[in-house]
C-alpha positions as CSV (number, residue, x, y, z in Angstrom):
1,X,17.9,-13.9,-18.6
2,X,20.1,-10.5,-20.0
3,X,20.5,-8.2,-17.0
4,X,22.2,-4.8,-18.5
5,X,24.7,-3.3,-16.9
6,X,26.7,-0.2,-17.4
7,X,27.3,0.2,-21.4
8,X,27.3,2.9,-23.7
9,X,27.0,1.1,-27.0
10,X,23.5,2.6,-28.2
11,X,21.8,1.0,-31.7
12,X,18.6,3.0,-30.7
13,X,17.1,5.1,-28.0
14,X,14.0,3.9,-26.0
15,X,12.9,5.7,-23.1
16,X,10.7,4.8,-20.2
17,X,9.4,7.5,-18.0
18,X,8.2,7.2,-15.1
19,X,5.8,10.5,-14.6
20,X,5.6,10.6,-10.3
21,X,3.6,13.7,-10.2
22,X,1.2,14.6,-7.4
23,X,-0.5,12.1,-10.2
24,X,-4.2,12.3,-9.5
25,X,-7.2,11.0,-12.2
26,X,-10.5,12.4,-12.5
27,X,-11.2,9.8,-9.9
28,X,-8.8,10.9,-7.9
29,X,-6.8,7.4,-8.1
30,X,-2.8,7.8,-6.9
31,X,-0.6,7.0,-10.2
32,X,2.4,6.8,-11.2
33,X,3.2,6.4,-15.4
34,X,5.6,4.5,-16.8
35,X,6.2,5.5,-20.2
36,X,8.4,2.9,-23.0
37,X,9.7,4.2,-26.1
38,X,11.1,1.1,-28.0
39,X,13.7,1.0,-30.4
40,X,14.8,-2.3,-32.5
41,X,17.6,-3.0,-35.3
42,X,16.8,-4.7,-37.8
43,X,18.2,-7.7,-36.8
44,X,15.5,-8.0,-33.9
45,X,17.5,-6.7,-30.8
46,X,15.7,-4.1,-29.0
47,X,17.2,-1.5,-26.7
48,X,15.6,0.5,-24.0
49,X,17.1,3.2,-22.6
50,X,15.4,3.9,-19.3
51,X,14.8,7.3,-18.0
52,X,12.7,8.6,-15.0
53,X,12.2,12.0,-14.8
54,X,8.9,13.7,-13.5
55,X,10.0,16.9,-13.8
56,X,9.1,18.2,-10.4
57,X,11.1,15.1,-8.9
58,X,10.1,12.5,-7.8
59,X,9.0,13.7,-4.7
60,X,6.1,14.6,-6.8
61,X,4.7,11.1,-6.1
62,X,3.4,12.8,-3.3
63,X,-0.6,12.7,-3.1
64,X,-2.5,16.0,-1.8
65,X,-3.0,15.3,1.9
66,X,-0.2,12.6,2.3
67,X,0.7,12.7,5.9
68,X,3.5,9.8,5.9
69,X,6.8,10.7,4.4
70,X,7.0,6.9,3.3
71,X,4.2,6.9,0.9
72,X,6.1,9.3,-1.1
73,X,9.5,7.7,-1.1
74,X,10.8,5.8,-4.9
75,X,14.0,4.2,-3.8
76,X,13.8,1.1,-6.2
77,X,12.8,0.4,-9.4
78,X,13.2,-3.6,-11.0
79,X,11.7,-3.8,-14.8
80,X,10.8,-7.4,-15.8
81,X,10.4,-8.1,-19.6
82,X,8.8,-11.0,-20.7
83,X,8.3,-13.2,-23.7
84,X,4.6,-13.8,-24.3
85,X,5.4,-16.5,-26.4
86,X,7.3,-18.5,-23.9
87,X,6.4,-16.9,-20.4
88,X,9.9,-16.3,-20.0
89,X,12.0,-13.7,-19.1
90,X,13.8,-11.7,-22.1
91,X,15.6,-9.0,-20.4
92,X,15.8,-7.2,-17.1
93,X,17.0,-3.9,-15.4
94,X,17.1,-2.7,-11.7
95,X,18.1,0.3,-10.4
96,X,18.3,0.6,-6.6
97,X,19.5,3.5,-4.6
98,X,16.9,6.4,-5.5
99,X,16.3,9.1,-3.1
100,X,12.8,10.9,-2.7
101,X,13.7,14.2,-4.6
102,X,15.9,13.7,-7.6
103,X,15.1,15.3,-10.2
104,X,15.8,12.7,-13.0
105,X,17.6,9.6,-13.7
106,X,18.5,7.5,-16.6
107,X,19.0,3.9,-17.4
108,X,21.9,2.2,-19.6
109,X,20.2,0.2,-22.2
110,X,18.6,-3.0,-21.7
111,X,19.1,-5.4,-24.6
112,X,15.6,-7.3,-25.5
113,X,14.6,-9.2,-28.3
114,X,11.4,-8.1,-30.4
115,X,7.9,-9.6,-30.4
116,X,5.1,-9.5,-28.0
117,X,6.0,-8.5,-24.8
118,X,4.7,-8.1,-21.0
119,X,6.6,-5.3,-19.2
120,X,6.0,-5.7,-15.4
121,X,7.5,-2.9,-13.0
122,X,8.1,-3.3,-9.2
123,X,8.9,0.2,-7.6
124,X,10.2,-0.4,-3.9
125,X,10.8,-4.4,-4.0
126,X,11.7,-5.7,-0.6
127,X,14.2,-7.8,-2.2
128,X,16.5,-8.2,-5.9
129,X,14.4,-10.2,-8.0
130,X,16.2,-9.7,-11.0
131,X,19.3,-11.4,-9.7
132,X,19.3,-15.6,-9.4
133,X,16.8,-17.8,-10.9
134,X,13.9,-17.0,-8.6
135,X,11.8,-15.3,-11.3
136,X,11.9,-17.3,-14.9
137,X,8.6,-16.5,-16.1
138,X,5.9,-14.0,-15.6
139,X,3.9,-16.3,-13.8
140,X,7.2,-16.7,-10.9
141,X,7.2,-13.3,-11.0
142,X,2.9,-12.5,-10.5
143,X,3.4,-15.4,-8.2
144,X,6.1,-14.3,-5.6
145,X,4.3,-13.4,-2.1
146,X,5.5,-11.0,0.4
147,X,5.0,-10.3,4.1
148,X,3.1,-7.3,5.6
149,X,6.6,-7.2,7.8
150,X,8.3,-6.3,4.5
151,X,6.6,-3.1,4.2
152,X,7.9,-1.7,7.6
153,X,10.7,-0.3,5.9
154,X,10.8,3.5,4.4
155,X,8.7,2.4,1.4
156,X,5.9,0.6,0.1
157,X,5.7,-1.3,-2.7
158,X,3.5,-0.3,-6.1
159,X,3.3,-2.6,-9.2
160,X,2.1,-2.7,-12.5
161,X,2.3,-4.2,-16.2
162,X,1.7,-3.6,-19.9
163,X,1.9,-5.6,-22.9
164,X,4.0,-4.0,-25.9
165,X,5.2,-5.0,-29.2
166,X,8.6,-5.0,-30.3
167,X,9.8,-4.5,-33.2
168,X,11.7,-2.1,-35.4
169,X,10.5,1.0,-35.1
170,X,9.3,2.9,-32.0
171,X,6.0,1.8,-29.7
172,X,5.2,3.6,-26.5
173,X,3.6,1.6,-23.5
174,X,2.0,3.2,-20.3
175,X,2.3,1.0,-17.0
176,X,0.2,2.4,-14.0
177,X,1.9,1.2,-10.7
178,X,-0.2,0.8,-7.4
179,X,0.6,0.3,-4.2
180,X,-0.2,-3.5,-2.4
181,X,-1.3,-1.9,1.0
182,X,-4.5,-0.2,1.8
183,X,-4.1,2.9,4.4
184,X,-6.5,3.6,7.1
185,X,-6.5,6.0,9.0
186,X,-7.9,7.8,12.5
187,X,-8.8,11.4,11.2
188,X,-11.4,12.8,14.0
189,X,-12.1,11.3,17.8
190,X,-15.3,13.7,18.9
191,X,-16.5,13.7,22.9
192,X,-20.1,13.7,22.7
193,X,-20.3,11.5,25.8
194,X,-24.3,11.5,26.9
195,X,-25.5,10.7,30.4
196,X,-24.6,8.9,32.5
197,X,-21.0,9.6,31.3
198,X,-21.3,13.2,30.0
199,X,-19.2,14.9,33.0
200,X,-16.5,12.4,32.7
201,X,-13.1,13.3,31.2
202,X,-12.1,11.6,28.3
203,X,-8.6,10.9,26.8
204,X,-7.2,8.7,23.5
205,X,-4.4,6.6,24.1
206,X,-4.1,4.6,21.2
207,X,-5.5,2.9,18.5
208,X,-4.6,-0.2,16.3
209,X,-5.8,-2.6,13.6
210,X,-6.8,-5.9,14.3
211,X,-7.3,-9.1,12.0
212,X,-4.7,-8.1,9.1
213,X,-3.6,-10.3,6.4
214,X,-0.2,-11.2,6.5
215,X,0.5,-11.9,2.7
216,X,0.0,-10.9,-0.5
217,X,1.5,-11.1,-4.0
218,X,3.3,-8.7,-6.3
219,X,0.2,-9.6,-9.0
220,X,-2.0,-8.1,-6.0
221,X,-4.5,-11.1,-6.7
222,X,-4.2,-13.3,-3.0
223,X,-7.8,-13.2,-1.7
224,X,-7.4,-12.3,1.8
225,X,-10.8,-15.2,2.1
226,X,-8.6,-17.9,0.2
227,X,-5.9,-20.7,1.4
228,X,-3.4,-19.1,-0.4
229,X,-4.0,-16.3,2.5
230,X,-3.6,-18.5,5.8
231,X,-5.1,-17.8,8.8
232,X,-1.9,-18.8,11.0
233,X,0.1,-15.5,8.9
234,X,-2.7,-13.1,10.2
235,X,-1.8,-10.3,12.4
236,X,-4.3,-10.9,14.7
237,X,-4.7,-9.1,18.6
238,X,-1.3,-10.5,19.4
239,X,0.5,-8.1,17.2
240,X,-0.9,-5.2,19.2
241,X,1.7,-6.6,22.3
242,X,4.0,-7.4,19.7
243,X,7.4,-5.2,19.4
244,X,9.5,-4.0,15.9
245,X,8.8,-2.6,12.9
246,X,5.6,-4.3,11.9
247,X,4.3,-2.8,15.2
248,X,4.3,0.5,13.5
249,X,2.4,0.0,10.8
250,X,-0.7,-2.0,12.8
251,X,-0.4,0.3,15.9
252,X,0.5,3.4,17.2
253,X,0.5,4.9,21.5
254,X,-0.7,7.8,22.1
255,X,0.2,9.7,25.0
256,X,-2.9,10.8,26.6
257,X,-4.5,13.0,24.8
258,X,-7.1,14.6,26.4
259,X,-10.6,15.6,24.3
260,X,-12.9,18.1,26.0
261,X,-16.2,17.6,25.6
262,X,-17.9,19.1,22.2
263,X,-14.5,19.2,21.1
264,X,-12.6,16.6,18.7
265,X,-9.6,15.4,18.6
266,X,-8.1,15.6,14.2
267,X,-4.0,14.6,14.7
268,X,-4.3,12.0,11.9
269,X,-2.7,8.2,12.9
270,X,-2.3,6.1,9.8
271,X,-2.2,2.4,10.1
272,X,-1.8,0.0,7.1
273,X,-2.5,-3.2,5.7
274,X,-3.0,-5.6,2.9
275,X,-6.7,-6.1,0.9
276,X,-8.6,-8.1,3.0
277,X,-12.0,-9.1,1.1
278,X,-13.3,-10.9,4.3
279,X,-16.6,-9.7,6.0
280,X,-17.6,-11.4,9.2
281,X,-17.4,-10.9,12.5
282,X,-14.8,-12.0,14.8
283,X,-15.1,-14.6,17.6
284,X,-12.0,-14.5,19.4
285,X,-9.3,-11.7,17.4
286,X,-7.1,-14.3,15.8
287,X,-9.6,-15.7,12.9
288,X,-9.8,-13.7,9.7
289,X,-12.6,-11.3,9.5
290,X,-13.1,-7.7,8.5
291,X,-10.0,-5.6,9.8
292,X,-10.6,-3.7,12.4
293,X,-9.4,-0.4,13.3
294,X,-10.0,-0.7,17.5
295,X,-9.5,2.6,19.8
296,X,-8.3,3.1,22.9
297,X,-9.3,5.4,25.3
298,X,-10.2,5.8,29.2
299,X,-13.3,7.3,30.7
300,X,-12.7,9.2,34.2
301,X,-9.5,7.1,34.2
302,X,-11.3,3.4,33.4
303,X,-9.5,2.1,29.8
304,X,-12.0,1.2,27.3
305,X,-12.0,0.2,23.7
306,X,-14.2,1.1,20.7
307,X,-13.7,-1.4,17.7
308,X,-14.8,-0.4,14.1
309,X,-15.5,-2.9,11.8
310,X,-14.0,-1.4,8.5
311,X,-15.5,-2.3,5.3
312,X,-13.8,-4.7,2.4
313,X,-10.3,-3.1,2.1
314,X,-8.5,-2.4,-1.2
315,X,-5.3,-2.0,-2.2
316,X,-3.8,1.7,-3.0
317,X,-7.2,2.8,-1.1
318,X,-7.3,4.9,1.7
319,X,-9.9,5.1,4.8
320,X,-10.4,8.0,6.4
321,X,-12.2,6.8,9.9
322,X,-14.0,9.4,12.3
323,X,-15.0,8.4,15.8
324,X,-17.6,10.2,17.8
325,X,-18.2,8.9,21.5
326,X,-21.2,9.2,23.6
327,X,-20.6,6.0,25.6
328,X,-18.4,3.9,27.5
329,X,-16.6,1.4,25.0
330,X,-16.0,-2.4,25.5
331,X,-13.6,-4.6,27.7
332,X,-10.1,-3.9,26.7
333,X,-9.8,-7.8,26.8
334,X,-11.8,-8.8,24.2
335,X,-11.3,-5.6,21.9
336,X,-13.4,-7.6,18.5
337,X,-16.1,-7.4,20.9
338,X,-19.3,-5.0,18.6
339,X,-20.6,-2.2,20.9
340,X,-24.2,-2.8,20.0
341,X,-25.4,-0.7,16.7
342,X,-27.7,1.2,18.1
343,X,-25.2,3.1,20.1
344,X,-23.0,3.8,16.9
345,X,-23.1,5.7,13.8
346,X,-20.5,5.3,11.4
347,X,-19.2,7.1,8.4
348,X,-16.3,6.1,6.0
349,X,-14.9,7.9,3.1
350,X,-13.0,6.2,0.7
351,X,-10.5,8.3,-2.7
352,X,-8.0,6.8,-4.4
353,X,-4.6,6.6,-2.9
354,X,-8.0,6.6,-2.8
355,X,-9.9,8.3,-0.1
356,X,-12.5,6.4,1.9
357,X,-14.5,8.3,4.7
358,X,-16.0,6.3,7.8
359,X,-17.7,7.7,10.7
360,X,-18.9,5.8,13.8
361,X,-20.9,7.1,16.9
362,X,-20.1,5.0,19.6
């Protein structure tokens, strides 16, 4: 494995860009575009000269109606090439230490040899990967699993990968990174409460998710329904009483916030978690089953608790989740508990970060 460090010998120029825009397709999908210009001698040794440079900055990887600083924030890049021949790894670069906002940045040249080649990138890794021999092949690398702890920090990891073949002369590869978590998030609580309950005061005090996956890998590919995603590293109901960082991203407190009746209450609260592919209901808040995003509120001072059954989650997707009550919610005790249907309408929007709109009349 060749890891590049500081060197200013330069046989050729390659340049890899990574555009960090307010990147938005027609589809509206959250991008980010890594861009490879490759350069070889003739003697077969390649050299890419990495430079990332948005041109607004890359605060730019902002999306319209981003709400959480942290889904904006590039603070590590790793680049992975491999040999598609072997599996194995020809050269790597990493480059930690980015702050949200510069403007540009540029690489020292990686040496790499030419052929065909897989180019994986890894923008906010919880952890070097390209030091050690954790990561030989591509298959290592597709393979290594994180936590959903790991993303508590000020970031959240987005990967991607393109095959590209060396040799001399230039070729250009695009790699579109995506982030591993899926966002939800409480948009609108509406007080439509209906007799009996209609002159009673209603106020939110919190919401959290319930029945999260607890692992996932850098390849994105762990079915949140298979072994390989285990029951037992689940963030189940316990994780609502649970304290730290991970706390944060399942579940938030909210102080009392009162909602008049006809009125709504639109402070968004943004919760996230990994895919989770697993559609049944849950029997006792620790198995896996669909996530769900349960809120909290009290009626004329008695708590209650309104869980929504989200849909199939999907990475880099967000879900935009509107509430309107018009009766008393369930046991606080047993908050997987379904309010019968036929007191709920719900509504879910899904766009890419992307967007994914739900509405439930409870």
């Amino acid at each position: 494995m060749k890891k590049e460090t500081m060197k200013t010998k330069h046989l050729c120029q390659t340049a890899l860009v990574i555009t960090a825009a307010a990147a938005l397709s027609c589809n509206g999908i959250f991008q980010e575009t890594l861009r490879e210009t490759v350069c070889c001698n003739p003697s077969g040794e390649c050299l890419l000269s990495v430079t990332i440079d948005e041109g607004g900055g890359m605060s730019g990887t902002k999306v319209p109606g981003d709400r959480n600083s942290d889904e904006q924030t590039v603070n590590d890049i790793q680049l992975f090439v491999f040999d598609n021949g072997t599996g194995r790894v020809d050269a790597v670069y990493h480059q930690a230490g980015l702050i949200s906002g510069t403007t540009s940045f540029s690489s020292p040249a990686i040496s790499c040899t030419a052929g065909d080649r897989t180019v994986f990138a890894i923008v906010n890794s919880p952890e070097d990967l390209t030091t050690g021999t954790q990561v030989r092949t591509l298959s290592d690398l597709r393979n290594k699993t994180f936590s959903i702890d790991s993303q508590a920090g000020n970031f959240f990891t987005m990967t991607g990968s393109a095959s590209v073949t060396l040799s001399p002369g230039t070729a250009t590869v695009h790699i579109t990174v995506s982030r591993l978590v899926s966002s939800v998030v409480l948009s609108r609580v509406e007080n439509r409460l209906v007799a009996p309950y209609s002159g009673c005061s209603l106020n939110l005090t919190g919401a959290f998710l319930l029945n999260v996956p607890g692992v996932q890998n850098l390849d994105g590919s762990i079915s949140a329904s298979s072994p390989a995603s285990p029951a037992s590293s689940w963030r189940g109901w316990y994780s609502r009483q649970t304290t730290g960082s991970v706390s944060a991203l399942l579940s938030e407190n909210i102080s009392a916030v009162a909602v008049p009746f006809g009125e709504s209450h639109r402070e968004p609260h943004t919760f996230y978690s990994f895919a989770n592919d697993v559609c049944v209901s849950s029997a006792d808040g620790k198995s896996k089953s669909n996530t769900i995003l349960v809120v909290e509120c009290s009626i004329d001072g008695v708590p209650c608790v309104y869980p929504i059954y989200l849909p199939e989650l999907v990475a880099n997707h967000r879900y935009l989740v509107g509430l309107t009550i018009e009766h008393l919610g369930t046991d606080p005790s047993e908050p997987w508990r379904r309010i019968n249907i036929s007191q709920a309408s719900v509504n879910i929007v899904i766009n890419e970060w992307e967007d994914v709109n739900y509405s439930d009349t409870i």
